[in-house]
N, C-alpha and C positions, 0 to 999 in steps of 0.2 A: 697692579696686574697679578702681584702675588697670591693677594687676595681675595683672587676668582679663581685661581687654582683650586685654593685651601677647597674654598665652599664647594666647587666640582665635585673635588674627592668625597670631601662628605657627605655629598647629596646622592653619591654612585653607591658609597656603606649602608645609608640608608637606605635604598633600594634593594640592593642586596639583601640585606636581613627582614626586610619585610618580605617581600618574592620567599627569601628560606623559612620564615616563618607559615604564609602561605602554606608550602607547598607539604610541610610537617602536621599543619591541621589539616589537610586534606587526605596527607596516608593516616593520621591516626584516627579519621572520622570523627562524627558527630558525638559532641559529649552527651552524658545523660545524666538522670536523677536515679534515685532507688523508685522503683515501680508503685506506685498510687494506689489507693484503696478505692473501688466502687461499694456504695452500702445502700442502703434500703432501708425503708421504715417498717417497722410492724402496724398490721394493721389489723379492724377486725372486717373479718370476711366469710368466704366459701373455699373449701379446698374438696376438689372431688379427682375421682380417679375414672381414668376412662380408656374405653378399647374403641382402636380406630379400623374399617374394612371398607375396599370400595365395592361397591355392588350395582344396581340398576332397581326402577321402579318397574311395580308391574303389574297387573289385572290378578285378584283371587282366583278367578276359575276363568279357563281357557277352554273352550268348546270346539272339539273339530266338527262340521259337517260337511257326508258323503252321500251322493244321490244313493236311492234304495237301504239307507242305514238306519240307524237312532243316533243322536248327538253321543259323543264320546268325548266323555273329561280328558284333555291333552295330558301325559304322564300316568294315565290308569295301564293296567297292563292289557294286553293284547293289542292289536290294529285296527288300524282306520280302515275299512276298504269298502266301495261300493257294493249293495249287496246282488246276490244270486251271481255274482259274475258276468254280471250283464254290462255292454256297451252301453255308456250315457251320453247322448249328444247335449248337446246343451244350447237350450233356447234363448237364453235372456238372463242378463247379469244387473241385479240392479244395485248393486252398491260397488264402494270402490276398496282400499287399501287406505286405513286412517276414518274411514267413514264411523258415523255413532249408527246403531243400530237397536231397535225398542224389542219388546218383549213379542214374538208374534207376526213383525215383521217379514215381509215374502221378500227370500234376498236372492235367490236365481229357479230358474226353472230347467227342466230340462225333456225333452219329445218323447211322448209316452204311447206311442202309434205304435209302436212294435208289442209294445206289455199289452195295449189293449186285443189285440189282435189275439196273442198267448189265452188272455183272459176268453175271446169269444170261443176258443178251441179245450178250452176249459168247461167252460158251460155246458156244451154239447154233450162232453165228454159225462157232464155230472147227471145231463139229462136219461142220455145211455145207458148209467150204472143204477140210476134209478129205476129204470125202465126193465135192467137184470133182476133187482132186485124183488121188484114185484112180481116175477115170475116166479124168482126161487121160491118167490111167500106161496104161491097158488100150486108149484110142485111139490112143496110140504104139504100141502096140505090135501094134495089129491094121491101122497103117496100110499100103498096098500099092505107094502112089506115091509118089511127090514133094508130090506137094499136098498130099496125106490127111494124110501125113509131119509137112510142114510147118504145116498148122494144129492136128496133134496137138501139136508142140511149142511150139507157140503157147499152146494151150489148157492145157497143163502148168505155162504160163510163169506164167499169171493165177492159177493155183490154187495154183500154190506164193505167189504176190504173196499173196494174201486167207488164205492158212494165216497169214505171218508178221504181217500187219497183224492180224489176230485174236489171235493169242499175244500180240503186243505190247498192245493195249487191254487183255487181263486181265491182263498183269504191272502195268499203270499201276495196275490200279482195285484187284487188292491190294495193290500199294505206298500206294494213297490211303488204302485199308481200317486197313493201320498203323498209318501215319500220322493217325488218326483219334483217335489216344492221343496226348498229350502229356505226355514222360519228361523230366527232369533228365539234361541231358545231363552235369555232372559238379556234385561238392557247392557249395550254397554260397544266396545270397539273394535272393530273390523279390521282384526292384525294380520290378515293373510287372503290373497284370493287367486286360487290357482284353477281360475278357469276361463273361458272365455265363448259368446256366442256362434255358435254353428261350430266349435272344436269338441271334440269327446273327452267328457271329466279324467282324470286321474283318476289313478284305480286307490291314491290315498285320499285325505281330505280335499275338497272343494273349495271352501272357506273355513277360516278357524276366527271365532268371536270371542273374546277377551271379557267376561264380567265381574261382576264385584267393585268395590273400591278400590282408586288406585294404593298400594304400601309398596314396601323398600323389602330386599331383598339381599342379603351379602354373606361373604364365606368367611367365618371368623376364625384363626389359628387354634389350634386344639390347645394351646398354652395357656390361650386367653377363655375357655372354656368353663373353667371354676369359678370364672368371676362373675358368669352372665348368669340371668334369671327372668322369669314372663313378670314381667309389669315393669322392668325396670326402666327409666328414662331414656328417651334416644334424639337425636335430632340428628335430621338429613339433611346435607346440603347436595344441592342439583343444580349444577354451573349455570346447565341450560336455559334454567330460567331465572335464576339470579335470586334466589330462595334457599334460604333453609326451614326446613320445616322441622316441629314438633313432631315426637310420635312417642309406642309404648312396646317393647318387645310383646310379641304376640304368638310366637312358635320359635324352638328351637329344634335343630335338628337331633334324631335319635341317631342316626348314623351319620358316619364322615364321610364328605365328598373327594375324593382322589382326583383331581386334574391327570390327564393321562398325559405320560411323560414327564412327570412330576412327582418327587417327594411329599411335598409339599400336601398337608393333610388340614381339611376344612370342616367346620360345621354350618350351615345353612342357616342363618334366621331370618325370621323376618318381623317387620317392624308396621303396627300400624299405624298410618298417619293421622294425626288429629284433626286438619280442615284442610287437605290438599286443596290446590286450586285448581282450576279446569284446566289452563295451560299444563299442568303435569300431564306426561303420557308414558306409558309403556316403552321401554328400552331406555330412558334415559340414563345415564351414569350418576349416580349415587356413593356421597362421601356417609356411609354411617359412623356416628360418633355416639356410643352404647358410655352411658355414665352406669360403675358399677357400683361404686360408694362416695358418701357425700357427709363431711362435717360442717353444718353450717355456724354463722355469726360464732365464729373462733380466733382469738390473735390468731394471724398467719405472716409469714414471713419466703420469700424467696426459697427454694429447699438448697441452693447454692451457699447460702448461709451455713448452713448446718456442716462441724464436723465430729464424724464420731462412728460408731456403728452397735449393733446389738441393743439397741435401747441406750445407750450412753451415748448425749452428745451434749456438743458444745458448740457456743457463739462468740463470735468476737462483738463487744456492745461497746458503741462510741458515747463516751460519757462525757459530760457538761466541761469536763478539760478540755477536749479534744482526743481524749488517749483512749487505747484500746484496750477493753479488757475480757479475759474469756472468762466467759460465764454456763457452765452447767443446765439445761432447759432439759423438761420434758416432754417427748413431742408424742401427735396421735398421728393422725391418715399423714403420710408424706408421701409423696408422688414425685412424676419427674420435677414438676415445676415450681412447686408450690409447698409448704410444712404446715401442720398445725400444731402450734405449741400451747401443750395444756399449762405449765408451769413456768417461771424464771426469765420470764419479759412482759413487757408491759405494752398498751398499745402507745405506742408514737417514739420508742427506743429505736436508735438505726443501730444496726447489725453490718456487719463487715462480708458483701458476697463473692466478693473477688479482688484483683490487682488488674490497673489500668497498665497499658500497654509502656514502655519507658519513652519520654518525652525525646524529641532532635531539637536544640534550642536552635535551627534554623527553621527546621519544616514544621514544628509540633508534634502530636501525636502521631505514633507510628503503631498499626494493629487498632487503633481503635478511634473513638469518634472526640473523644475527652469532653465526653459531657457529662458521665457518670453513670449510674444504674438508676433504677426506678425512684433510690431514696433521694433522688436529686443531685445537684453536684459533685465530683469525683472532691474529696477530703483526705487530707496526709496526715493520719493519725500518729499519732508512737504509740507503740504494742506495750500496755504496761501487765506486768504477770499478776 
């Protein structure tokens, strides 16, 4: 019976100091190691440098047209507006919003019953001054004095006036007459149509046509402005349709754009694309990505690797011990992501780019994935000087 006492007792110590032990690794947490090294290989590659702006694709030339006008490039200065002031009803709409439209194409019409009617009260009017005018020619010429003379030439004077202002009003009212049709001035897409049959046009545009080929279009920081140039390489990506496209800077802005209510100061460029597709259209949202320098087939290396500045830097290189040693490199283009090093590594050395996060010997990694960086598995070098 003693015997079961004894072992009671000791089995309650035992508990006891396990439970204290417990409860001591629990306030003191998780132990850890000294922080890991992530590294990367050198390799040979591309390192280029680049400016990123969102923008939108969009038609080279935008057309508005206005019953009784001439087409007006949308952004040229002055106004769109119907001409002579005149009321345009409108007969007949034949395209829509999105529609393609050819060179020549008849895209609305509008009732020219009133202009004509203008024009027959024109005529008459020309017939009239004609009809003055031959008389002043026969009072000239039957004149005998000076006076007669000279109010014949007088009276020659007003009728040749009222001939030209008459020809003039009916060249306007068939030019309006024409202009009563609205044509595609050259091929391409139908971004606006603000009219509708049997309503009276707007006194601005009608329809506005969109042509040329579709390119990109974006506002880039004036910081990133020293670095751009016409021909440089670009590529656009457009969510919309699951593409990125090829293209070539093609125009930079000479002046800055100012967003109103905004600091914030732009330049304009835009980007020609190399074979957009036909699903591209006008207003899409557009990532430009303008590459403005590019070293090609050069070791490169991570630029997280690098430490140093002013042209002096330096590498930690993992050598065939295991150990880490820094090593002096000279580098050329480095960017955010990327170094190229012209001197002091070789291709397939790893380089040391950072410290893995410190391990919990219950859960693993904490902060990171413990797989390591690009150069493949995380490695516990010692740093040798």
């Amino acid at each position: 019976m003693r015997w079961k006492v004894v072992a009671a007792v000791a089995l309650l110590i035992v508990v006891v100091v396990a439970v204290t032990l417990g409860i001591s690794s629990a306030l003191a947490g998780p132990t850890t190691t000294e922080p890991e090294y992530l590294t990367a290989t050198a390799v040979m590659g591309d390192v280029s440098e680049t400016v990123v702006a969102t923008g939108t694709l969009e038609r080279g030339t935008a057309y508005a047209l206005a019953f009784g006008s001439p087409p007006t490039i949308v952004g040229d200065a002055g106004s769109v507006g119907s001409g002579a002031s005149r009321t345009w009803r409108v007969s007949a709409v034949d395209v829509a919003e999105g529609g393609l439209a050819t060179k020549d194409q008849v895209l609305a019409t509008a009732d020219t019953s009133s202009i004509r009617r203008d024009l027959k009260v024109a005529e008459t009017q020309l017939r009239a001054a004609r009809t003055e005018r031959d008389a002043a020619n026969q009072q000239r010429k039957d004149a005998f004095s000076t006076l007669t003379r000279r109010q014949a030439r007088l009276a020659q004077q007003n009728a040749d006036s009222h001939v030209a202002s008459a020809q003039a009003t009916i060249a306007d009212l068939q030019d309006q007459i024409a202009r009563s049709t609205l044509v595609a001035p050259e091929d391409g897409v139908v971004t606006d149509v603000a009219i509708a049959p049997g309503a009276n046009a707007p006194t601005g545009a009608a329809i506005v046509v969109a042509t040329g080929p579709i390119r990109a279009s974006a506002g880039f920081a004036e910081g990133d402005l020293a670095s751009l140039a016409v021909g440089q390489p670009a590529s656009v990506k457009v969510d919309a349709i699951g593409e990125t496209l090829s293209g070539t800077v093609a125009t930079i802005a000479p002046q800055a754009t100012e967003a109103a209510g905004s600091a914030v100061v732009t330049f304009m460029v835009t980007i020609d694309l190399t074979s957009p597709p036909a699903d591209a259209r006008a207003g899409m949202t557009a990532e430009v990505t303008i590459t403005s320098q590019t070293a090609r087939d050069v070791v490169t290396v991570p630029a997280a690797a690098l430490t140093g500045a002013d042209g002096d830097f330096t590498v930690l290189v993992i050598g065939a011990d295991g150990l880490a040693v820094e090593r002096a490199v000279t580098v050329g283009l480095v960017t955010a992501e990327s170094a190229e090093i012209r001197s002091g590594l070789e291709v397939g050395e790893e380089v040391v780019i950072g410290t893995n996060a410190a391990r919990d010997q219950t859960n693993g990694f904490q902060g990171g994935s413990g797989q390591g960086g690009p150069g493949g598995p995380v490695t516990t070098p010692e740093v040798r000087p």
